[in-house]
C-alpha positions in Angstrom: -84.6 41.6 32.8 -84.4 40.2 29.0 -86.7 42.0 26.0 -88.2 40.6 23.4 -90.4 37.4 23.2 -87.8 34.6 22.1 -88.4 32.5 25.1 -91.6 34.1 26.4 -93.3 30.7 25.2 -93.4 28.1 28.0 -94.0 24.9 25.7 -91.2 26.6 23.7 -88.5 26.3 26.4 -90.1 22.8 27.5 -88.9 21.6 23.9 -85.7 23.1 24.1 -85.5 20.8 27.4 -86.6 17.5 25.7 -83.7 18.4 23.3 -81.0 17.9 25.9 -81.8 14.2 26.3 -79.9 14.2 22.8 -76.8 15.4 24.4 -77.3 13.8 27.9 -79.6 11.4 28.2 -81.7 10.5 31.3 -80.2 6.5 31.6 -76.9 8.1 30.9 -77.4 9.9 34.6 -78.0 6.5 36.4 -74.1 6.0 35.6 -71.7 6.2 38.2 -68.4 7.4 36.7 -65.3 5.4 37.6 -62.5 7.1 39.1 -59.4 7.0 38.0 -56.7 4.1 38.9 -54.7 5.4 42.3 -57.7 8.1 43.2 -57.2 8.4 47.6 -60.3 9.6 49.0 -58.5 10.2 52.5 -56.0 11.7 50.7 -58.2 14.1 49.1 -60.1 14.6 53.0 -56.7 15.4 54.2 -56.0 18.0 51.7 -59.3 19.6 52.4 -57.9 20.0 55.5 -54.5 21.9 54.6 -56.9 24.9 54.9 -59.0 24.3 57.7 -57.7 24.6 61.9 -55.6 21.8 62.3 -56.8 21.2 66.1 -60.5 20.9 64.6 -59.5 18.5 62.2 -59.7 15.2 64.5 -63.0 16.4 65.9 -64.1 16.3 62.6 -63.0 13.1 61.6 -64.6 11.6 64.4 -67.7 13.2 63.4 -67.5 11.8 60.1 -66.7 8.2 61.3 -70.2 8.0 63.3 -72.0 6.8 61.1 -71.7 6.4 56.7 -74.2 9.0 56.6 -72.1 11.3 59.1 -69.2 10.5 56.8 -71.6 11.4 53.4 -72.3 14.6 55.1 -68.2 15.7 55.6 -67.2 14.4 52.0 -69.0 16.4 49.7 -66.0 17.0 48.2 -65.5 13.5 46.9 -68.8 13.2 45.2 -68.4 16.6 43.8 -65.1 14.5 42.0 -67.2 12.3 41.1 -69.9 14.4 39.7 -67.8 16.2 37.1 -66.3 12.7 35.5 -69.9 12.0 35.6 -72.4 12.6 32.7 -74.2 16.0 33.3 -76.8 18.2 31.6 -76.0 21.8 30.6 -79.1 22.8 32.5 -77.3 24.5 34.9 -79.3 26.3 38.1 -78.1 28.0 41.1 -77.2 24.8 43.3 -77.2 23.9 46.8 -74.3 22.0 45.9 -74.5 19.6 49.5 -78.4 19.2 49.3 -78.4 16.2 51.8 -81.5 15.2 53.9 -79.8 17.3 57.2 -79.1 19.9 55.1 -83.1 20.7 55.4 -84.8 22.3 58.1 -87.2 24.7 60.1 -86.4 28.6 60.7 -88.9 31.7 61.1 -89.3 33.7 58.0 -89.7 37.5 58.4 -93.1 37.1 58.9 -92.3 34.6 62.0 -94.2 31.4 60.5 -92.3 28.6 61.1 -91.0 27.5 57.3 -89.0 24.1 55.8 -86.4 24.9 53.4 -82.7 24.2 53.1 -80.1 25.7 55.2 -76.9 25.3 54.3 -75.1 27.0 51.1 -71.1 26.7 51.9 -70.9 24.9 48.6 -73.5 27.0 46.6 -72.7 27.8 42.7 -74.2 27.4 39.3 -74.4 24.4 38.3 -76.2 21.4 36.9 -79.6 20.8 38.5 -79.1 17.2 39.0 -76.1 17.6 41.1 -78.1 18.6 44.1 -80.7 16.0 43.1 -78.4 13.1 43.3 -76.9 14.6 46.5 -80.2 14.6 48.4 -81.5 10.7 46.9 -78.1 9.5 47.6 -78.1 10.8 51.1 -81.5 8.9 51.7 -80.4 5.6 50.3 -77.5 6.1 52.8 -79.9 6.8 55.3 -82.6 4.2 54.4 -79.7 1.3 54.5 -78.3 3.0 57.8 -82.1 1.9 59.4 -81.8 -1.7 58.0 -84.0 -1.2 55.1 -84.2 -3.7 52.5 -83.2 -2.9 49.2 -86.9 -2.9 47.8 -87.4 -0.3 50.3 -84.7 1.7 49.8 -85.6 1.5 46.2 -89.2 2.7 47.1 -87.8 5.7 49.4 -85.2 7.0 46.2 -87.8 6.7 43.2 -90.6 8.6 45.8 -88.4 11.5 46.1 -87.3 11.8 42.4 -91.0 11.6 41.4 -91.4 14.0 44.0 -88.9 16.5 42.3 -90.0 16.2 38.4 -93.6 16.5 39.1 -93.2 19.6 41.6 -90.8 21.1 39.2 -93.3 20.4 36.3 -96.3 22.0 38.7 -93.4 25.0 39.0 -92.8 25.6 35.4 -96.9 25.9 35.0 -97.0 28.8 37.6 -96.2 32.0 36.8 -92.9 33.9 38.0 -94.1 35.4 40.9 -95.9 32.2 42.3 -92.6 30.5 42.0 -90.8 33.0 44.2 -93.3 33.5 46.8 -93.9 29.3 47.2 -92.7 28.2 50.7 -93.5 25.4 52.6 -95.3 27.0 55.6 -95.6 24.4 59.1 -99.0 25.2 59.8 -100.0 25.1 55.9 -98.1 22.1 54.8 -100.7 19.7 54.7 -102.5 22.2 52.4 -99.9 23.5 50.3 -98.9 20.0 49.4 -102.3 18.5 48.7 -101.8 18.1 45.5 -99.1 15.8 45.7 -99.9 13.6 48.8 -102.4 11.2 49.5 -104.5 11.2 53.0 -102.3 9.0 54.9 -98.7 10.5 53.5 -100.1 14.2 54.8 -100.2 12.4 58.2 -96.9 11.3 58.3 -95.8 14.5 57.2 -97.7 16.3 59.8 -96.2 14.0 62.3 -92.7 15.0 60.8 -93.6 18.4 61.1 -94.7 17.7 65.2 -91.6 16.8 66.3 -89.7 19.9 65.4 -92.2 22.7 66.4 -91.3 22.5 69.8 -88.1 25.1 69.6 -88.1 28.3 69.5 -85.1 30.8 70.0 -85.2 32.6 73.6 -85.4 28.0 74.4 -81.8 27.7 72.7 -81.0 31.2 74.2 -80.9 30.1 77.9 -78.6 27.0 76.7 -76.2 29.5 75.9 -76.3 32.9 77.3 -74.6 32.9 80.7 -75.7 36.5 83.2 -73.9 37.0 86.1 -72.9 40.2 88.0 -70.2 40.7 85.7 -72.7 40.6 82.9 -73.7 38.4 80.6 -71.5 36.4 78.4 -71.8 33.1 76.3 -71.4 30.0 78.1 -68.5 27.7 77.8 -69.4 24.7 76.6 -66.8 22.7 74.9 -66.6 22.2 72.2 -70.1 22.9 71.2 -69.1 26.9 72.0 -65.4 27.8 73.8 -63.9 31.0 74.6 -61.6 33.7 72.0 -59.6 34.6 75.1 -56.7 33.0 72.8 -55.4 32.7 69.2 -55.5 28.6 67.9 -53.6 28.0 65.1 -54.5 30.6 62.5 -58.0 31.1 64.4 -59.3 34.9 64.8 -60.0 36.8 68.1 -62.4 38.8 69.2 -61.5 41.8 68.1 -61.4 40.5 64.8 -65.2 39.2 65.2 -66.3 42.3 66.4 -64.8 44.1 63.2 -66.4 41.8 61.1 -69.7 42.5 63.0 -69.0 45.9 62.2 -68.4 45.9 58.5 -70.3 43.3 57.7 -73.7 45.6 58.1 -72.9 47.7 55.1 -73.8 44.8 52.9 -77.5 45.2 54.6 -80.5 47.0 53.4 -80.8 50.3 55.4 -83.7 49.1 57.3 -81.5 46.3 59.0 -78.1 48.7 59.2 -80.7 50.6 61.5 -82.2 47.5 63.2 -78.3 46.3 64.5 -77.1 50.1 65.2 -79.5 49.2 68.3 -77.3 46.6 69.6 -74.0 46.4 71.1 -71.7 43.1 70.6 -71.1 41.9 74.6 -68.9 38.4 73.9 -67.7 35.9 71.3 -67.0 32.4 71.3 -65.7 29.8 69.1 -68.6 28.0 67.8 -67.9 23.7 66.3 -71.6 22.7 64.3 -72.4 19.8 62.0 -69.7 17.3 60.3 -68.7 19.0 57.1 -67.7 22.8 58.4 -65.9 21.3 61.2 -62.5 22.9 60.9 -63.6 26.2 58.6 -63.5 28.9 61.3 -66.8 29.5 63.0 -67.8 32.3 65.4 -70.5 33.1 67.6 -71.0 37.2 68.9 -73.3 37.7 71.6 -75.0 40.7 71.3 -77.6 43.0 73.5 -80.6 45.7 72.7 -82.7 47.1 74.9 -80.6 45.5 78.1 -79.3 42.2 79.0 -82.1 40.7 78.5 -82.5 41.3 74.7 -79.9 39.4 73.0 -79.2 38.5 69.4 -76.7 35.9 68.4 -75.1 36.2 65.2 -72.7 33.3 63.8 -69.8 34.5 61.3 -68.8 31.7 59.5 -65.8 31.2 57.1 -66.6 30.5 53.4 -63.6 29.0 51.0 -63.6 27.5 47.7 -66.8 25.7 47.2 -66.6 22.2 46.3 -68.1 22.1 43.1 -65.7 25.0 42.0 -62.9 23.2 43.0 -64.3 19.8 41.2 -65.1 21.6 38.2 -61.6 23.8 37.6 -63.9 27.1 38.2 -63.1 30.3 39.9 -66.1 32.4 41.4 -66.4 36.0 40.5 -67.2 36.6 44.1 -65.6 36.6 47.2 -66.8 33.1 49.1 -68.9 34.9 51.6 -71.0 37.2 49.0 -71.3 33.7 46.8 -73.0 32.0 49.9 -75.1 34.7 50.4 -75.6 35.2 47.1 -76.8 31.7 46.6 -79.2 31.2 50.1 -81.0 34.6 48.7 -81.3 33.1 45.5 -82.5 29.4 46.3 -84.4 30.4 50.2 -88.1 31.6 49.9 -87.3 33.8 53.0 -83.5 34.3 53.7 -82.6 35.9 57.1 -82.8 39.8 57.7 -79.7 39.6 58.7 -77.7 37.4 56.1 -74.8 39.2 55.2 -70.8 38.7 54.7 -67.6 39.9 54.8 -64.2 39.8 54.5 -61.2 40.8 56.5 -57.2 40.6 56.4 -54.4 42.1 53.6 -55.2 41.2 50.2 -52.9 38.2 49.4 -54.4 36.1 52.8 -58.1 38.0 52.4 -60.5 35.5 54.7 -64.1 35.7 53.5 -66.8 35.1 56.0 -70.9 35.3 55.9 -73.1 36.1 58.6 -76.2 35.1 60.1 -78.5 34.8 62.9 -77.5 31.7 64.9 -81.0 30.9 66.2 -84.0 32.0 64.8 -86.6 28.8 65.7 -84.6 26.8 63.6 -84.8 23.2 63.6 -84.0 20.0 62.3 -85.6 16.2 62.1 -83.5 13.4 63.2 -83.5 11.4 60.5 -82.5 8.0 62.6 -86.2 7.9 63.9 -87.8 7.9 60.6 -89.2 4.6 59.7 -89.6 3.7 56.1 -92.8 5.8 55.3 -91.6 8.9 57.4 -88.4 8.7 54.9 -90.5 8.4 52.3 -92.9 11.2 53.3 -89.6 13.6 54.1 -87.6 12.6 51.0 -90.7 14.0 49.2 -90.8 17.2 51.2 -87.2 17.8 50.7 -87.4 16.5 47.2 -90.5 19.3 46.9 -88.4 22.4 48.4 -85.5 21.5 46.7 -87.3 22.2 43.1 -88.5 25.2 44.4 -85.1 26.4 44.9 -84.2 25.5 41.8 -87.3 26.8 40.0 -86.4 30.6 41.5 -83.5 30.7 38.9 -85.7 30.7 36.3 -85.3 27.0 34.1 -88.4 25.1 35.1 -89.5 24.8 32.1 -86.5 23.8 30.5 -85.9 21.4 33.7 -89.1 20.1 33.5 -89.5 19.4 29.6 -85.9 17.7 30.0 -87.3 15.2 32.6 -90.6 14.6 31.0 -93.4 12.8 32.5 -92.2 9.1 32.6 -90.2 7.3 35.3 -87.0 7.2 33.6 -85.1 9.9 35.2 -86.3 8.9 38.7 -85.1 5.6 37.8 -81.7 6.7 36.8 -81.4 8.5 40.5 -82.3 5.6 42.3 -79.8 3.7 40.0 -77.4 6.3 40.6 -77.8 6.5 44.5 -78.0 2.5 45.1 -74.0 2.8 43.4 -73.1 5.5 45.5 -74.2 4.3 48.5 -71.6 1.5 47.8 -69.2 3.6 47.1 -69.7 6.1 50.5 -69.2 2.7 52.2 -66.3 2.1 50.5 -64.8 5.7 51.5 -65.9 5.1 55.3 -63.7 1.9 55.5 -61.2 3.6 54.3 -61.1 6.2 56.3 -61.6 4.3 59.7 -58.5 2.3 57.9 -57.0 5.6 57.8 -57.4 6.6 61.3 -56.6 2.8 62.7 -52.9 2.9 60.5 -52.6 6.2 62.2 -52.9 8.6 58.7 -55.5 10.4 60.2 -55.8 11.5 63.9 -59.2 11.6 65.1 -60.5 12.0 68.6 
């Protein structure tokens, strides 16, 4: 909490916004920094990887060579590069820091209404607010050209969602403190909570967006993976999706070593919750293998039960390193990787999970941080290669929408919101910027099925 009245005015901190545009303009964001002469993407992938399980590390190259949006989603380290050579404001924000299209979805708040926000903070910090901006445009160019959209269209789908974000975060800075913290995109109140921003036939589409992923629910992806039998019940072995800790790979952990991290992970709980999982009793792990860009960080799933077999809770412990926007911009965290990512999903999430926590475990000098939380909980995802043009459109805007919510809850929407004014010229500049990255994602992809074909990189 700050005293006095110094920045208590809201036009007040909207001017000191404008101001910025003196030190970094808007058109100046459009630029796509060059890198410099000998710069090896796969070479900076394969680093990456020093520090990941090796025998993961061709499943997720294949991953990444899918698709160039698959690849986009494992490389956030290269545009994070390319961020910091990049012009950048000093309105810094906790981030998402890998705010791409996937990187949105469906979970059950507290209250067990079915919310869209994003979900996935490995690479969380503080940092500039268009970082994440340019992350999520980019990935929907990327995804836009992927479909065989023209280039007026993916033109249309980029400047939709950056209009999206400066009027929502202008609407944000209006509100007071409270109504910022408590705004959260609610499935059966979306059409309503984003009237003022859609017309008729957009709240359609998104309400047919919104169709296709309220369908799951979590005792659904139980049965896929909880196996009972007379020996009890266990998780089911389903390489590589989920594959048993009976033995150590590479510098993997066990499961005794999940089960201790289970354990001490609860002190970093509210009572109420240390309470909640004192009522259940960890049964089975597994190694768990999800998305593109984690593949390779260690990844657990514990299996455990309440009131009798047939009450379980599944909790995912996953590792958290160096995020990549530390690492681009010479920055060392003052917390331990797992606190950061929690740190930042409490921040930047309207309703985090009651169970989000982290910890850490081994001697000091090899210390491997981890953060926990619940594996399902009605979460859900769209599949973005069935979007036609104005689905994209309409989900862009959505995602464009949550993600300056996230950003408003640190406090700058004012600031943010005089700096990108009312006009078309920032929006402009992120469709600018994303059309040149998409290019240079392609770029990157070729080279890294080069990579694989020269036999640099293994891949399965």
């Amino acid at each position: 909490m700050t005293s006095g009245r110094s920045d208590s005015n809201v036009e007040g901190r909207k001017a000191k916004g404008r101001g910025v545009r003196e030190r970094t303009s808007r058109q100046s964001l459009g630029h796509l920094a060059e890198r410099p002469v000998g710069y090896d993407a796969v070479a900076q992938l394969i680093n990456q990887g020093v520090h990941r399980v090796a025998s993961l590390l061709p499943l997720r190259y294949e991953r990444m060579l899918e698709s160039p949006l698959a690849f986009y989603r494992g490389s956030a380290l290269l545009m994070a590069d390319d961020l910091a050579r990049g012009a950048s404001t000093d309105l810094e924000v906790q981030i998402c820091g890998d705010a791409h299209l996937s990187n949105f979805g469906v979970f059950s708040s507290p209250e067990r209404q079915l919310v869209f926000d994003v979900n996935d903070f490995d690479e969380t910090e503080v940092g500039p607010f268009e970082w994440d901006v340019k992350r999520l445009i980019s990935s929907l160019v990327i995804s836009s050209e992927q479909l065989g959209h023209r280039t007026k269209q993916q033109e249309n789908i980029a400047l939709s969602a950056a209009g999206e974000y400066r009027t929502a975060m202008a609407a944000f800075a209006a509100q007071s403190r409270l109504e910022v913290w408590y705004a959260t995109l609610d499935l059966d109140l979306a059409i309503k909570e984003l009237r003022g921003f859609f017309s008729d036939s957009a709240r359609e589409r998104i309400d047919d967006i919104f169709r296709r992923v309220k369908d799951t629910n979590t005792l659904t992806a139980f049965s896929k993976v909880v196996a009972y039998s007379k020996g009890g019940v266990t998780i089911r072995n389903n390489p590589p999706h989920f594959t048993p800790l009976d033995a150590k790979v590479d510098d993997s952990i066990g499961n005794d070593d999940a089960y201790e991290i289970v354990r001490e992970y609860v002190k970093t709980l509210s009572s109420d919750r240390q309470v909640l999982l004192s009522q259940y009793v960890a049964r089975d792990a597994a190694r768990h293998v999800v998305g593109v860009g984690s593949v390779g960080t260690e990844c657990l799933a514990v299996l455990l039960t309440g009131r009798d077999d047939h009450d379980p809770l599944l909790l995912q412990i996953k590792e958290a390193q160096t995020s990549v926007i530390a690492q681009a911009r010479g920055l060392t965290s003052s917390y331990a990787p797992g606190e950061r990512v929690v740190r930042g999903q409490r921040l930047m999430q309207a309703t985090p999970d009651v169970l989000l926590g982290w910890q850490s475990i081994g001697p000091l000098k090899k210390r491997r941080s981890f953060y926990v939380r619940q594996l399902y909980d009605n979460k859900a995802s769209v599949n973005v290669e069935q979007l036609n043009e104005p689905l994209l459109v309409a989900y862009g805007r959505i995602c464009a929408w949550t993600l300056a919510r996230a950003h408003a809850r640190s406090g700058f929407s004012a600031q943010i919101a005089g700096y990108l004014g009312k006009g078309s010229r920032f929006d402009e500049a992120m469709a600018e910027f994303a059309r040149g990255y998409a290019k240079r994602n392609m770029k990157d992809y070729e080279a890294l099925k080069k990579a694989v074909q020269e036999g640099r990189v293994v891949a399965n």
